[in-house]
C-alpha positions in Angstrom: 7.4 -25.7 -29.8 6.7 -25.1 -33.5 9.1 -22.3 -35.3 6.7 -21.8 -37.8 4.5 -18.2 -38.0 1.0 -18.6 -36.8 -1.7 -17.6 -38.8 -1.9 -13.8 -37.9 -5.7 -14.3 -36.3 -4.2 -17.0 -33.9 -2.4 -15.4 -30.6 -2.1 -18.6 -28.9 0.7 -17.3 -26.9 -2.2 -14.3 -25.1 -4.5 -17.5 -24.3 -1.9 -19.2 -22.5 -1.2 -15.7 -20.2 -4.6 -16.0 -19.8 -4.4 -18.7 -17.6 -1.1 -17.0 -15.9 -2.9 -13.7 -15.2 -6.0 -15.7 -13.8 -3.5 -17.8 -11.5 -1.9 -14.2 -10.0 -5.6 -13.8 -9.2 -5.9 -16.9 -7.6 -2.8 -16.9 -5.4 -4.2 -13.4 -4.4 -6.6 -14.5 -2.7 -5.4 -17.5 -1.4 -2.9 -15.2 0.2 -5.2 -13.5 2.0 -8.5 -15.5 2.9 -7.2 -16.8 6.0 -5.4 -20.3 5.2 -1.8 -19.3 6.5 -0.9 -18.7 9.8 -1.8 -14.8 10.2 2.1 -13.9 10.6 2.9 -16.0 7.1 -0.5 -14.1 5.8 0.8 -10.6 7.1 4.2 -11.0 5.1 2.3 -12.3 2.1 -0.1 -9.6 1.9 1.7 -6.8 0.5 2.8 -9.5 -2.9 -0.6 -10.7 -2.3 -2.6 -7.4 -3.2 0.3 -6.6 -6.0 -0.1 -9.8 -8.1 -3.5 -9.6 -8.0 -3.6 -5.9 -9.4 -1.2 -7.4 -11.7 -3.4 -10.3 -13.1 -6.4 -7.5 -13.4 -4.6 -5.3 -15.2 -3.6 -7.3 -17.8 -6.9 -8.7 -18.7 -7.4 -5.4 -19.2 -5.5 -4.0 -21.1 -5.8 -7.5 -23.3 -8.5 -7.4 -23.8 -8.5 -4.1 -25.5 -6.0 -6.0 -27.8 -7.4 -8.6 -28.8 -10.9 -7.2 -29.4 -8.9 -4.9 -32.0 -6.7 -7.4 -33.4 -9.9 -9.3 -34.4 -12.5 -6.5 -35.2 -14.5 -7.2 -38.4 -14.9 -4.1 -40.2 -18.4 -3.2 -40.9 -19.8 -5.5 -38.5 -22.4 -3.7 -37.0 -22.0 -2.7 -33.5 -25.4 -4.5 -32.5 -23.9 -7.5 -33.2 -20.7 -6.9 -31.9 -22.4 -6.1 -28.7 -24.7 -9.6 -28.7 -21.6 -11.5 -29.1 -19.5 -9.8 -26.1 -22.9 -10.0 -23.9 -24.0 -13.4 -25.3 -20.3 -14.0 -23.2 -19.9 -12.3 -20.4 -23.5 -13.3 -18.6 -24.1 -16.8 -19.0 -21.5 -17.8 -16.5 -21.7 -14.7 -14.6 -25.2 -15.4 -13.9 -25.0 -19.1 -13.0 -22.1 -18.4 -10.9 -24.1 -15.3 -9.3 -27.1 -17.5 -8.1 -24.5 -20.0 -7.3 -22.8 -17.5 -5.3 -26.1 -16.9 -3.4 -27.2 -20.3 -2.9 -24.0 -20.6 -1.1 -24.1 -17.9 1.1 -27.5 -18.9 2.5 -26.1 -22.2 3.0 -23.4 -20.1 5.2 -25.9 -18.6 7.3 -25.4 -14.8 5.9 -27.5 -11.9 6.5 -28.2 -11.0 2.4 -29.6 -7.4 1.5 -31.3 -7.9 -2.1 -31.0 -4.3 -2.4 -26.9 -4.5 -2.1 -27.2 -7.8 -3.9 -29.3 -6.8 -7.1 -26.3 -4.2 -8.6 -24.0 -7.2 -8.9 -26.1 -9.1 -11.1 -26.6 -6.4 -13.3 -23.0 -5.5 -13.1 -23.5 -2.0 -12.0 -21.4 -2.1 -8.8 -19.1 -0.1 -8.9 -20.2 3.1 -10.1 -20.7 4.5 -6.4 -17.3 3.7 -3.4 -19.5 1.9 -1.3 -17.9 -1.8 -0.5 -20.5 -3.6 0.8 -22.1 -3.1 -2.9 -19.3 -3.6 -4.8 -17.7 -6.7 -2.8 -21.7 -8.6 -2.6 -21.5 -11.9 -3.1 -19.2 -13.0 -5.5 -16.3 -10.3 -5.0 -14.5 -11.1 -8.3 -17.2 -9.7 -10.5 -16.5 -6.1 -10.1 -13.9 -6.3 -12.9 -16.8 -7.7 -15.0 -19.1 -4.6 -14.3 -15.4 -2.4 -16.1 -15.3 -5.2 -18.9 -18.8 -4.2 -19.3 -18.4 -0.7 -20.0 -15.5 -1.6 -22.2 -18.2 -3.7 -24.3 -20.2 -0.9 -25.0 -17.8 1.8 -25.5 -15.6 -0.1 -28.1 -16.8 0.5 -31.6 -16.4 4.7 -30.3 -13.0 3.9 -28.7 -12.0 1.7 -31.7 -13.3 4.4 -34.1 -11.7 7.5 -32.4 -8.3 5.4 -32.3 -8.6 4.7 -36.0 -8.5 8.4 -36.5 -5.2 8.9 -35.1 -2.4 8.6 -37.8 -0.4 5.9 -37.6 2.8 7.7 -36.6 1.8 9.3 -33.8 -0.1 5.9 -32.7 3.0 5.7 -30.2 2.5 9.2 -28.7 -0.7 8.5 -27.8 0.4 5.0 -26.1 2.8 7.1 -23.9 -0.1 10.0 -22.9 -2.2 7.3 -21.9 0.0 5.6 -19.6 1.1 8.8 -18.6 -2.4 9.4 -17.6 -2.5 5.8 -15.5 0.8 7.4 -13.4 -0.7 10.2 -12.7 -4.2 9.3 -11.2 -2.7 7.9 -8.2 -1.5 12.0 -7.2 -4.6 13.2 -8.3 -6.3 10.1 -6.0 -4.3 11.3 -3.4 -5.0 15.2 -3.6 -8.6 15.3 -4.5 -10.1 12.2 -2.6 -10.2 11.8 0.8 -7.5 9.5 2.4 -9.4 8.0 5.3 -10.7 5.9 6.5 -8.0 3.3 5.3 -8.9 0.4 4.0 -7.6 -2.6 6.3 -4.4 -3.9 5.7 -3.5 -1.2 2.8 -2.5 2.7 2.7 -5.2 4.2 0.9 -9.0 5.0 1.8 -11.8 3.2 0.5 -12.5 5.6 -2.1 -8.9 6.6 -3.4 -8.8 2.4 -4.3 -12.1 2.5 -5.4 -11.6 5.2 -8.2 -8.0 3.8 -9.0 -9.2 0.5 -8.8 -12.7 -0.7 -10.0 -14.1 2.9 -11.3 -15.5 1.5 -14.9 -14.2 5.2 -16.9 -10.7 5.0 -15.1 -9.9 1.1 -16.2 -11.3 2.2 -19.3 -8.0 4.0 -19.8 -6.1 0.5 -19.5 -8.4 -1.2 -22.6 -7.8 1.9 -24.8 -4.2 1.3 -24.3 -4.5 -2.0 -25.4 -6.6 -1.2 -28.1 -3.9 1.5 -29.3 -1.0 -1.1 -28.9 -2.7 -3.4 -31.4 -3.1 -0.7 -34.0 0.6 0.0 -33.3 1.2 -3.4 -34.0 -1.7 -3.7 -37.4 -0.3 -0.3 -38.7 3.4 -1.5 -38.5 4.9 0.8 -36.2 6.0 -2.2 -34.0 9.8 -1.7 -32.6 10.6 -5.5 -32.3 10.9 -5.5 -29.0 11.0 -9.5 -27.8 9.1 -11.1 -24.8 12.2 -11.9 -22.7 12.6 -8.6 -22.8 9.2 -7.5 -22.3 8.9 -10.1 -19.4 12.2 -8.5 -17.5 10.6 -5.3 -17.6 7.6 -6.5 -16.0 9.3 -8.3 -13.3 11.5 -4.9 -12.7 7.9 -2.6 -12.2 6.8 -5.3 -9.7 9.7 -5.3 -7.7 9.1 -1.5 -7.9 5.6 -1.9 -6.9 5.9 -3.8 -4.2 9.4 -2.3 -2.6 9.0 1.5 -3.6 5.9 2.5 -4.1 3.6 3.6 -1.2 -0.4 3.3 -1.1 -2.1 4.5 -4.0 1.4 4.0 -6.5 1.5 0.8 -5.4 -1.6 -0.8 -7.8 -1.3 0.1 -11.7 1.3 3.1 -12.2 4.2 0.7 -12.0 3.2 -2.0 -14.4 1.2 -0.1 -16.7 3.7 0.8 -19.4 5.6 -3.0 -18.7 2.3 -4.4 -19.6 1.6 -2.5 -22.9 4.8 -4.2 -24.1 4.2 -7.5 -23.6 1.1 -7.9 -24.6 2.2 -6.9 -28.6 5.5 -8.4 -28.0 4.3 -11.9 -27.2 1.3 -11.5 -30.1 4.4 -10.8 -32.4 6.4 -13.4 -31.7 3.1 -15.9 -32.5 2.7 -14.0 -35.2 6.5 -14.6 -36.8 6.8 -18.0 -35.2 9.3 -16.3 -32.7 10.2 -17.8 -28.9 7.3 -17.7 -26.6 7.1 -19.7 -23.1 2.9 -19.5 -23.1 2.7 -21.8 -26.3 2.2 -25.2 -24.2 -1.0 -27.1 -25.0 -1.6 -27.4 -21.1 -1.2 -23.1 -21.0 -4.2 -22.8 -24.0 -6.4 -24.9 -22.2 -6.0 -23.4 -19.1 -6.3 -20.4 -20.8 -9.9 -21.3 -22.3 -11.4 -21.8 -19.4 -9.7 -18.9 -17.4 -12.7 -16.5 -17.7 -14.8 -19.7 -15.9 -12.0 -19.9 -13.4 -12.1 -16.4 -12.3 -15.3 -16.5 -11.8 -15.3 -19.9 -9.8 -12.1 -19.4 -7.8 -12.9 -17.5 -4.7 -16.2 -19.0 -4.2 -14.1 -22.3 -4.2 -11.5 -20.7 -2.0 -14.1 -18.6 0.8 -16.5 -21.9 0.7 -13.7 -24.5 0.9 -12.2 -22.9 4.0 -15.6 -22.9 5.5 -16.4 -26.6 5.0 -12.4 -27.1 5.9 -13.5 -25.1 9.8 -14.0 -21.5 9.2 -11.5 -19.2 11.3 -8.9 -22.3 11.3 -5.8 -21.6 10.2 -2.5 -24.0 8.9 1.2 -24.6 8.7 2.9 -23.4 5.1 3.5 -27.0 4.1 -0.5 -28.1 5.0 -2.1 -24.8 3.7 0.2 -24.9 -0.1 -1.3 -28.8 -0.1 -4.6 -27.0 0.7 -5.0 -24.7 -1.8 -3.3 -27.2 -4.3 -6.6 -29.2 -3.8 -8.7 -26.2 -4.1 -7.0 -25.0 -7.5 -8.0 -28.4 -8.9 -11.3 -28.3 -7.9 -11.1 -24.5 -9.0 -9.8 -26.2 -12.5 -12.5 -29.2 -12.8 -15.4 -26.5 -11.8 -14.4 -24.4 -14.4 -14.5 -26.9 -17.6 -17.7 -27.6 -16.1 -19.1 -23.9 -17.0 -17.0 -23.7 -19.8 -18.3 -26.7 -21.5 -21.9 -27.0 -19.9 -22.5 -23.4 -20.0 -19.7 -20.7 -22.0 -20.1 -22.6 -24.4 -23.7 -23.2 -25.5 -24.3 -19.7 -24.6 -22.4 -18.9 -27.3 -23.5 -21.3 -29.7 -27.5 -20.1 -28.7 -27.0 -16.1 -28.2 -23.5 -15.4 -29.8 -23.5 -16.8 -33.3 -24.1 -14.4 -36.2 -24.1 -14.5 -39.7 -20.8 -15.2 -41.6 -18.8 -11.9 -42.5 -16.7 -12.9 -45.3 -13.1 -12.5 -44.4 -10.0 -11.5 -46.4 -7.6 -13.6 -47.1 -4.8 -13.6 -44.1 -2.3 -10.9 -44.4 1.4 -10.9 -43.1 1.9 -8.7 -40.1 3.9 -5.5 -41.8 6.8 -4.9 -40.8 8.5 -1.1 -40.1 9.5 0.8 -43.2 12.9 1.7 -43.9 12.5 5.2 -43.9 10.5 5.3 -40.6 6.9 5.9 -42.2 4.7 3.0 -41.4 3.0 1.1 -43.9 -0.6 1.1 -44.9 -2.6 -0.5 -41.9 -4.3 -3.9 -43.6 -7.3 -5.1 -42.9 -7.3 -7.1 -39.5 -8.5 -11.1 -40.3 -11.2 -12.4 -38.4 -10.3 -13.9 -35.1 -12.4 -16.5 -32.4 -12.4 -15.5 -29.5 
């Protein structure tokens, strides 16, 4: 592993936990679509449902980071927003109509009225599951991402407004605000019916879970976490760390927490740490474990393998005998296969179709960027620095 800095619009390290968060995702749902035996599948559930809200949550919140850490100033937000679209729909479409093709091959009963919302990525505005869970379930965090999309150059400029030493205050309200959701969930919404296999109703995880304003709260957190980091209010605080304090709120969330404080409230804060600690240490050539070349190209194509994964993972089980179930050893060789056919799909869409989508829909004119700036570091008296201007950044 190189020791020496990265060039401070390169955060290798965040595209390697890319592919880590995707992978929560995936053993999510491996956990829980029926390949274990159903007493190995009811003790897997509870870490099943955690690591997934895990994985979710920190694309979220990342990606409020990184779309900050690379911001262009002055670019204007048209273009800003042709770029995000340009990718986001490309594979979400192809995978959409793939997605149908497949369940008429299944034999389902399709509603096109349930159906269309998901294409559009609309959703999962209203609590009603059989819209928000059509066809390819994944894609309700796309229909959040989107909202993200179009509310960032306001979010990014209302953030820019707050000075730079009381960035961290408003870091701690919002994730103040994350905690407390899940008692106002639990007050104000109505708690049955439950949702099978869980301790909340359908619309208390619904509004906690996949409302697009609520999440929204998660991306501004990232995107205040990299101006703490830009305006040089970072505290230094190192991935290990970072990492043991994650591992600490799961443990909470999955031992103490009960229903609705079991999905964000326990990782949130956990999260907003790593995230700037690991794009720190990249940035000062610190220790990070998410450097490997293997990890970055995982990584690339981990927004094509969240996309392709449960199709992969509902379909395979089908051609494997739908309703048949296996043995620990049989079913880990199982979805072993699966992840690499998961893996080999997923360069496919990256290469045949991320990729030129971007090339055709997402290229823009070149914004001259500054030269690359060293990421400041705290002053000694405690007053951060002047914020520099972010360097441009691929994404």
């Amino acid at each position: 592993m190189s020791s020496q800095p990265t060039e401070p619009s390169r955060l290798p390290s965040l595209t390697g936990m890319r592919f880590a968060a995707a992978f929560l995702v995936f053993l999510c749902h491996s956990f829980v679509l029926g390949f274990y035996h159903p007493d190995t599948e009811a003790a897997l559930r509870p870490y099943a449902f955690a690591i997934g809200w895990l994985g979710v949550e920190f694309f979220f919140v990342l990606s409020g980071f990184v779309l900050t850490w690379s911001v262009r100033e002055g670019q204007p937000a048209g273009r800003f927003w042709r770029r995000r679209l340009a990718k986001v729909y490309p594979n979400h479409v192809v995978t959409w109509f793939a997605a149908l093709g497949l369940a008429l091959w299944a034999g389902q009963t399709l509603d096109l009225f349930k159906l269309l919302p998901s294409l559009f990525l609309v959703h999962t505005w209203y609590p009603r599951l059989d819209v928000i869970l059509s066809l390819n379930v994944v894609t309700w965090s796309l229909a959040c991402d989107l909202l993200f999309y179009l509310a960032f150059p306001l979010l990014y400029a209302l953030v820019r407004r707050i000075p730079a030493h009381r960035l961290w205050w408003a870091a701690g309200a919002l994730v103040a605000v994350v905690m407390l959701l899940p008692a106002v969930a639990q007050a104000w919404l109505p708690g049955a019916p439950k949702l099978p296999g869980q301790d909340m109703s359908l619309t208390q995880n619904w509004f906690l879970v996949s409302f697009p304003p609520v999440r929204a709260l998660d991306f501004t957190l990232g995107i205040v976490m990299a101006r703490i980091v830009r305006t040089g209010g970072w505290i230094r605080f190192g991935p290990v760390p970072a990492l043991a304090l994650l591992v600490l709120g799961f443990a909470v969330q999955v031992s103490q927490f009960p229903g609705v404080y079991s999905l964000t409230a326990p990782i949130v804060a956990p999260l907003a740490l790593l995230i700037p600690a690991v794009a720190t240490a990249d940035v000062r050539g610190g220790f990070s474990p998410f450097r490997g070349r293997a990890l970055q190209w995982l990584g690339t194509v981990s927004y094509a393998s969240y996309l392709v994964h449960f199709l992969v993972l509902t379909y395979g089980h089908t051609v494997l005998g739908a309703g048949r179930t296996w043995d620990v050893v049989q079913a880990t060789g199982l979805l072993a296969a699966l992840f690499a056919v998961t893996t080999l799909l997923s360069w496919a869409l990256h290469r045949f179709v991320e990729e030129p989508g971007m090339r055709r829909w997402g290229r823009t004119r070149k914004i001259p960027a500054p030269h690359a700036v060293p990421l400041p570091t705290p002053a000694a008296d405690g007053k951060a620095p002047a914020a520099p201007t972010a360097p441009a950044a691929s994404d």
